[in-house]
C-alpha positions as CSV (number, residue, x, y, z in Angstrom):
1,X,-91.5,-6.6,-11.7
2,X,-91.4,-7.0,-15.4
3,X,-88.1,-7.7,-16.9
4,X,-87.9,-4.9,-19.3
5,X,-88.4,-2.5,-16.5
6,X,-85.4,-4.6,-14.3
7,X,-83.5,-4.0,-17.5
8,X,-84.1,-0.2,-17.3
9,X,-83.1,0.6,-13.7
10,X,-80.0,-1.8,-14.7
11,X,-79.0,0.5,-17.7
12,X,-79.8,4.0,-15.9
13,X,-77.4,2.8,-12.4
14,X,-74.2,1.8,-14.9
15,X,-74.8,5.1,-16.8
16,X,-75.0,7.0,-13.5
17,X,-71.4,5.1,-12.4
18,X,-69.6,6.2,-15.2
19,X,-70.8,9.8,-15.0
20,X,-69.1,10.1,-11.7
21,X,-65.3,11.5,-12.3
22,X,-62.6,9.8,-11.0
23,X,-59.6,10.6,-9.4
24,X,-55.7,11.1,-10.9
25,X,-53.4,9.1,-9.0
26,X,-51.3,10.6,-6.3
27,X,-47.8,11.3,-7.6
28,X,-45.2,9.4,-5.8
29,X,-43.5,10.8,-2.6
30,X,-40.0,9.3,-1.3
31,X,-39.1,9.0,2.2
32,X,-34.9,10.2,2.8
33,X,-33.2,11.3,5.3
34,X,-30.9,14.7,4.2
35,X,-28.1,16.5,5.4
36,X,-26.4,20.3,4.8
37,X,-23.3,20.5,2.3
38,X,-21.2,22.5,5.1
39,X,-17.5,23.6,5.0
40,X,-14.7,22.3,6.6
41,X,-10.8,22.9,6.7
42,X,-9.4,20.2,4.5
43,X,-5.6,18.6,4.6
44,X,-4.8,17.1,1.0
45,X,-2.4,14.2,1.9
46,X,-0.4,11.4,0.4
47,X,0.2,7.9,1.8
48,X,3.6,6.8,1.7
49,X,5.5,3.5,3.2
50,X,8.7,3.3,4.7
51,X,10.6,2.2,7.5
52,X,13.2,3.4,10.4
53,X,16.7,3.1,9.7
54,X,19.5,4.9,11.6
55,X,20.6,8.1,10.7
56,X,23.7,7.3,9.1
57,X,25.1,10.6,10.8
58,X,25.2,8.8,13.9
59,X,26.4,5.6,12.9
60,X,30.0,4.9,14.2
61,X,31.9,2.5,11.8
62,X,34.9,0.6,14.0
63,X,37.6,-0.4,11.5
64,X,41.0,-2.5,11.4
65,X,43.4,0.1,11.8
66,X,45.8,-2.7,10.6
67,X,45.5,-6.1,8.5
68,X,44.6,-8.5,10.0
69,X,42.2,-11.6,10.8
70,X,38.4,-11.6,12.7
71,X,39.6,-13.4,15.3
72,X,36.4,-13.6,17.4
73,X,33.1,-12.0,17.2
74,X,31.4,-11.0,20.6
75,X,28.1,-9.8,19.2
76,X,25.4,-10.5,16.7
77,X,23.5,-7.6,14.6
78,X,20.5,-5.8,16.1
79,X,22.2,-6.7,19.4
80,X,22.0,-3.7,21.5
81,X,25.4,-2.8,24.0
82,X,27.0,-1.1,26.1
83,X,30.0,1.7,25.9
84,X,33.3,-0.3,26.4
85,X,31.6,-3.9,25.2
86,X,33.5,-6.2,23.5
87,X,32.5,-5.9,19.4
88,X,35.5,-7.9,17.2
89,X,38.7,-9.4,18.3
90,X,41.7,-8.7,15.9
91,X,44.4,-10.8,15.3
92,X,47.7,-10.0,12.8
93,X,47.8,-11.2,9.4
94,X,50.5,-13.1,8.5
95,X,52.1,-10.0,6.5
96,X,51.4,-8.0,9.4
97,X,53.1,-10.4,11.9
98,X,55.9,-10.4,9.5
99,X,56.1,-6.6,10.0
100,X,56.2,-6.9,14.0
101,X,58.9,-9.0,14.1
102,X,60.7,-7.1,11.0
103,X,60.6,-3.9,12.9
104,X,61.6,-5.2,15.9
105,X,64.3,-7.0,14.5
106,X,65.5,-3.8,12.9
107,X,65.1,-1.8,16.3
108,X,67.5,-4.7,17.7
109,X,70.3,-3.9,15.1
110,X,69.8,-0.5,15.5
111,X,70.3,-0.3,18.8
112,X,72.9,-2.9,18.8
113,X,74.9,-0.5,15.9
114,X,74.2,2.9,17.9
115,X,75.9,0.9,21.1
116,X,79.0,-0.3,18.7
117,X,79.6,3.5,17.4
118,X,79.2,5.1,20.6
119,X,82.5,2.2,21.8
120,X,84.3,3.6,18.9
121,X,83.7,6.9,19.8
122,X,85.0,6.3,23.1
123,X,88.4,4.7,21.2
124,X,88.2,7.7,18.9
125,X,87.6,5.2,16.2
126,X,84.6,7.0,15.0
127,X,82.8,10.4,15.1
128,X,80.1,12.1,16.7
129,X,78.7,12.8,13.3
130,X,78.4,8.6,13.0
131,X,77.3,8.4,16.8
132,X,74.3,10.9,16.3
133,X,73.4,9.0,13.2
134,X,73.0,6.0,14.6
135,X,71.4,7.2,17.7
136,X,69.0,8.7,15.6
137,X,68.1,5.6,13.2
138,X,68.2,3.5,16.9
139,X,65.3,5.7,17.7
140,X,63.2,5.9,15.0
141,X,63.8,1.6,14.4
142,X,62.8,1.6,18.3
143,X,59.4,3.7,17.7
144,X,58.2,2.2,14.3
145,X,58.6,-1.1,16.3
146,X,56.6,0.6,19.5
147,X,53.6,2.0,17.1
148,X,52.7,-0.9,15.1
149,X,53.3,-3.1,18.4
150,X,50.8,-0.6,20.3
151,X,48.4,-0.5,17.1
152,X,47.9,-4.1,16.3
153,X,47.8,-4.5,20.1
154,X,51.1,-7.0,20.4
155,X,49.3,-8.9,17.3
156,X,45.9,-9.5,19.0
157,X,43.5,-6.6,19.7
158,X,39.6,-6.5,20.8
159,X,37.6,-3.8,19.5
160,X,35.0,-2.0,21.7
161,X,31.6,0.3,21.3
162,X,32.6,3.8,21.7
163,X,29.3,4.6,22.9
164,X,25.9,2.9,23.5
165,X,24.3,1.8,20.4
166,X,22.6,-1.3,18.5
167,X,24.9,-3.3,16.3
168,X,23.8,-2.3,12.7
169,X,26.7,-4.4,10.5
170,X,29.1,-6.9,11.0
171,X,30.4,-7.1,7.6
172,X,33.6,-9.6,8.0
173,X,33.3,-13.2,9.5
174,X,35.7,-15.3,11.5
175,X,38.8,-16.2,9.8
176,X,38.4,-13.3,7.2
177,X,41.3,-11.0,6.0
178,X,40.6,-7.8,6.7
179,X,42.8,-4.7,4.7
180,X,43.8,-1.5,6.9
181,X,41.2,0.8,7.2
182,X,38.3,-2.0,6.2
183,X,35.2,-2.2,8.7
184,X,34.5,-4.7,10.7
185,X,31.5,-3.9,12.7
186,X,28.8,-0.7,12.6
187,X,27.5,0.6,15.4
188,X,23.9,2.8,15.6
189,X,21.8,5.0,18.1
190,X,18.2,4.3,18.9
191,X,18.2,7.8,19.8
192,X,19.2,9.8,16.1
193,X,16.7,7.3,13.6
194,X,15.3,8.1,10.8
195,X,12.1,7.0,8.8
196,X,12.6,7.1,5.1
197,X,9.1,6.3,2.6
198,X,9.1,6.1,-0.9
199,X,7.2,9.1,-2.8
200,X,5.8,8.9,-6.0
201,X,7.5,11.0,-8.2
202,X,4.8,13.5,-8.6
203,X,4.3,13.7,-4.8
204,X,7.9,14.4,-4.6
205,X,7.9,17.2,-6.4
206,X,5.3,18.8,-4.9
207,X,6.6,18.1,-1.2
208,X,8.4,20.5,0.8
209,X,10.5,20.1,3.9
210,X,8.6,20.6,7.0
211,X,5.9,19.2,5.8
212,X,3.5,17.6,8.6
213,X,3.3,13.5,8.9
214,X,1.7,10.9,10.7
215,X,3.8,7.5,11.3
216,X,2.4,4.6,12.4
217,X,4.1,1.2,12.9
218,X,1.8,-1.3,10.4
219,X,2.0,-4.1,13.0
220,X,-0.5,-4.7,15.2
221,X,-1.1,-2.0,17.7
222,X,1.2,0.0,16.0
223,X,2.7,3.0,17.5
224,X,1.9,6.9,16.4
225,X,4.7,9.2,15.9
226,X,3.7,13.1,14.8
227,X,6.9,15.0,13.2
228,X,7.6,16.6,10.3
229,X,9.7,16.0,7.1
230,X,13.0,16.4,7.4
231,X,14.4,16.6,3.4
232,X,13.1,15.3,0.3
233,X,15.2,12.8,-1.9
234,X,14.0,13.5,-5.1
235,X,16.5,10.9,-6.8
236,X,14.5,7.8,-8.2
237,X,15.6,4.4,-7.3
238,X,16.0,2.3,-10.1
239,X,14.1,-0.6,-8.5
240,X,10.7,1.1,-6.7
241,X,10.7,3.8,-9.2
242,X,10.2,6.2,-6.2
243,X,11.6,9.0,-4.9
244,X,11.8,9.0,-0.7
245,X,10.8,11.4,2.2
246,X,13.3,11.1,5.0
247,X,11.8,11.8,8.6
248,X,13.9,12.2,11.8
249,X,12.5,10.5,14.5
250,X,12.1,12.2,17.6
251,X,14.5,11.1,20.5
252,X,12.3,7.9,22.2
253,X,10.2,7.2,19.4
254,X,8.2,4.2,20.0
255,X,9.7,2.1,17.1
256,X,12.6,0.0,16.1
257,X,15.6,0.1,13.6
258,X,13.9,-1.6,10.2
259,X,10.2,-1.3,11.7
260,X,7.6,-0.8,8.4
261,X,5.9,2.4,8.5
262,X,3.1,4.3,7.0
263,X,3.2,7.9,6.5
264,X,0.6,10.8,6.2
265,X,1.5,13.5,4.8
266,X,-0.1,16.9,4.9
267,X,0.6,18.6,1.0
268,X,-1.5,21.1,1.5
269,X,-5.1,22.5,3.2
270,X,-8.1,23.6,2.0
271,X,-10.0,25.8,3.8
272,X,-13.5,26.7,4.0
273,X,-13.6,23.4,1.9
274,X,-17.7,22.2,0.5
275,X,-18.1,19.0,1.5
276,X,-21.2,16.4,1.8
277,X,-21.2,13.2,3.5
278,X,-19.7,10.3,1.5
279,X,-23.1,8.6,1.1
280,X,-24.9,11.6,-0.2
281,X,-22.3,11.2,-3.7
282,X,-24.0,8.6,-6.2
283,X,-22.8,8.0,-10.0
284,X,-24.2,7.5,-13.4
285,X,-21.5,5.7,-15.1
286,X,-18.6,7.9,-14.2
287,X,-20.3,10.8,-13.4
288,X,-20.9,12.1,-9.9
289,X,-24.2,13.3,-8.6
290,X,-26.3,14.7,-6.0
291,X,-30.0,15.0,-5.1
292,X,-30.8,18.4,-3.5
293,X,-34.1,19.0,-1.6
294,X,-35.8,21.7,-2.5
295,X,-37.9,24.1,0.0
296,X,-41.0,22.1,-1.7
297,X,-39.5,19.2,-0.6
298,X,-38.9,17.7,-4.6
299,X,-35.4,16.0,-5.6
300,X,-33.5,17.9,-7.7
301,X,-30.6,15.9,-9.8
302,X,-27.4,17.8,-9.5
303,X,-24.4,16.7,-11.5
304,X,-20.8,17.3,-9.1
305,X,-17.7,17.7,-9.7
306,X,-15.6,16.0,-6.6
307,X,-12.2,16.9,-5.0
308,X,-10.4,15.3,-1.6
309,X,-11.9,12.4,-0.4
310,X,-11.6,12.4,3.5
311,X,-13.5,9.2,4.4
312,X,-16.6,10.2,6.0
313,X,-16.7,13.6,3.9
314,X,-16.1,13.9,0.0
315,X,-15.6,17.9,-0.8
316,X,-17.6,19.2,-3.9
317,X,-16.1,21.8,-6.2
318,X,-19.0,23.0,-8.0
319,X,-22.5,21.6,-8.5
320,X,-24.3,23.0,-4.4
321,X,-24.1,25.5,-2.6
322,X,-23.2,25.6,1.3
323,X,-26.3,24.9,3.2
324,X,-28.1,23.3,0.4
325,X,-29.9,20.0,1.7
326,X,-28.7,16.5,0.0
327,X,-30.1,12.8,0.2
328,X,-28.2,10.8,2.4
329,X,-30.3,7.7,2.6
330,X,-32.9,6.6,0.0
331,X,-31.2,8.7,-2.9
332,X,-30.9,5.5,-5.5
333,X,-34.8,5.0,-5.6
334,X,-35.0,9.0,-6.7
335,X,-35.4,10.5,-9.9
336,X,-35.2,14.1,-11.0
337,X,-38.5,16.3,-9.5
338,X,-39.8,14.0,-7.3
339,X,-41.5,14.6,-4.4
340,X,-40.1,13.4,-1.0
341,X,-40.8,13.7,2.6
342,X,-37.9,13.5,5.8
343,X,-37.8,10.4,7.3
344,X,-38.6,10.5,11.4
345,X,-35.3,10.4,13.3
346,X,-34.8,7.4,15.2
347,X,-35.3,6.9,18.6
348,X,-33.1,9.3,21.0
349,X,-31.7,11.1,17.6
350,X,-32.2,14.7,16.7
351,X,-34.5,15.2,14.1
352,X,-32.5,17.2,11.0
353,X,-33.4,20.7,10.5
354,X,-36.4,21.5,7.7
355,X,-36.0,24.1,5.3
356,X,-39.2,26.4,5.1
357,X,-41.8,26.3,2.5
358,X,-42.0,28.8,0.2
């Protein structure tokens, strides 16, 4: 073949390619897996910590009814006992052993001068007026001697627990002084505790009594306790800078005097709340956003505004609708208006529902 006709058929096949059209590339489809925005009943709640004290309505406070000395100390704190157990032994103060003996000193001269008048009396030396006088100073020597020797227990005394309880206090040591009237040892129930949490001031005012609350002890394993909040104490302690939540335990609650707690507590509900699941909500910067599928399948880029935050669910204020259908999985790869297609359900899973087509 001669070369200029090679040439020819060359020229006339790479005109003939070029005629030929080509084909636009196919626009890019996604693969996601979605899920409805639904509604739910929502409980806006606060976290609080705390812990269980006793109520202080049921704590029994044994005092010295007179001054004296600790003479002994039968138990220690947290120490749990029995009605009639041995708590604090008392013995008199020196001033108070001074008393005893005063007053039974004076009981001894009254008697002794109530005996000489009533001789006189008999000699006609002296009156009945002066015998009833004395008789009558004989006798009240001869009780103030009686009471203080019965109160201070002959000048050795042993306090005992009225009633069952948990020793909560022993303020005094051995050896101490201890004035008329001071306490010596506190007594509480395990049966009338209470929790009390600290509140941040803004929760505080906006929590009522009777609100609902979850307790649960924050050691291991620790134990649940559903109640309901008994009064709000909305001063502020100087040092937390919170306000506090007291709680009364129900009789056997699972936990311990001075036991941490946390606290759920149930503000308010929301019903009929909007909500998507957690990984459905993305952000640009600090804004929140969605991608809803349309009917045709393509991502549409839908700025939120977000409320409560329940964990699995976060609810949506404004920015879907209920029953609109959002990217759970594969939304960061998306952009606005692109095209995507469901992912196949995994093995043994049910296969989310498809909107129709148009």
């Amino acid at each position: 073949m001669k070369p200029w006709i090679t040439v020819a058929i060359s020229v006339a096949l790479g005109v003939a390619a070029c005629s030929q059209p080509v084909s636009p590339p196919a626009d890019p489809v996604a693969t996601v897996r979605t899920a409805p925005v639904s509604t739910r009943s929502l409980d806006e709640t606060v976290t609080a910590y705390g812990q269980v004290e006793f109520d202080p309505a049921a704590v029994r406070t044994l005092t010295a009814t007179f001054e004296a000395q600790v003479g002994q100390i039968h138990v220690a704190v947290g120490e749990a006992v029995s009605a009639g157990q041995p708590i604090v032994t008392l013995i008199a103060s020196p001033t108070t052993a001074l008393d005893l003996d005063r007053l039974t000193r004076d009981a001894a001269v009254a008697a002794a001068e109530q005996a000489r008048l009533q001789r006189l009396r008999t000699d006609g030396l002296a009156s009945d007026a002066e015998v009833a006088t004395a008789t009558a100073a004989a006798a009240t020597a001869r009780q103030a001697s009686a009471n203080l020797r019965r109160l201070t227990g002959g000048g050795r005394i042993t306090l005992t627990a009225p009633t069952a309880g948990v020793v909560d206090s022993l303020p005094a040591s051995p050896g101490a002084l201890v004035a008329a009237g001071g306490p010596v040892a506190g007594l509480g129930s395990t049966r009338q505790m209470n929790a009390r949490l600290g509140l941040e001031v803004e929760d505080a005012q906006r929590l009522e009594p009777g609100a609902p609350i979850r307790l649960t002890g924050l050691h291991e394993s620790g134990s649940l306790v559903e109640t309901r909040v008994a009064s709000i104490d909305r001063r502020v302690d100087p040092t937390t800078r919170l306000a506090a939540a007291l709680v009364a335990l129900p009789p056997g609650s699972p936990v311990l005097p001075g036991e941490a707690l946390k606290g759920e507590i149930v503000l308010a509900t929301r019903a009929d709340a909007l909500v998507v699941p957690r990984a459905a909500v993305l952000y640009e910067g600090d804004q929140p956003l969605v991608f809803v599928i349309d009917r045709a399948g393509v991502a549409r880029r839908r700025p939120v505004t977000i409320g409560l935050d329940q964990g699995d669910v976060i609810q949506i204020i404004a920015g879907v609708t209920v029953n609109d259908r959002v990217v759970v999985e594969g939304g960061a790869a998306l952009s606005d208006r692109m095209k995507t297609r469901e992912a196949a359900a995994a093995p043994g899973a049910t296969a989310p529902a498809q909107s129709p087509a148009p």
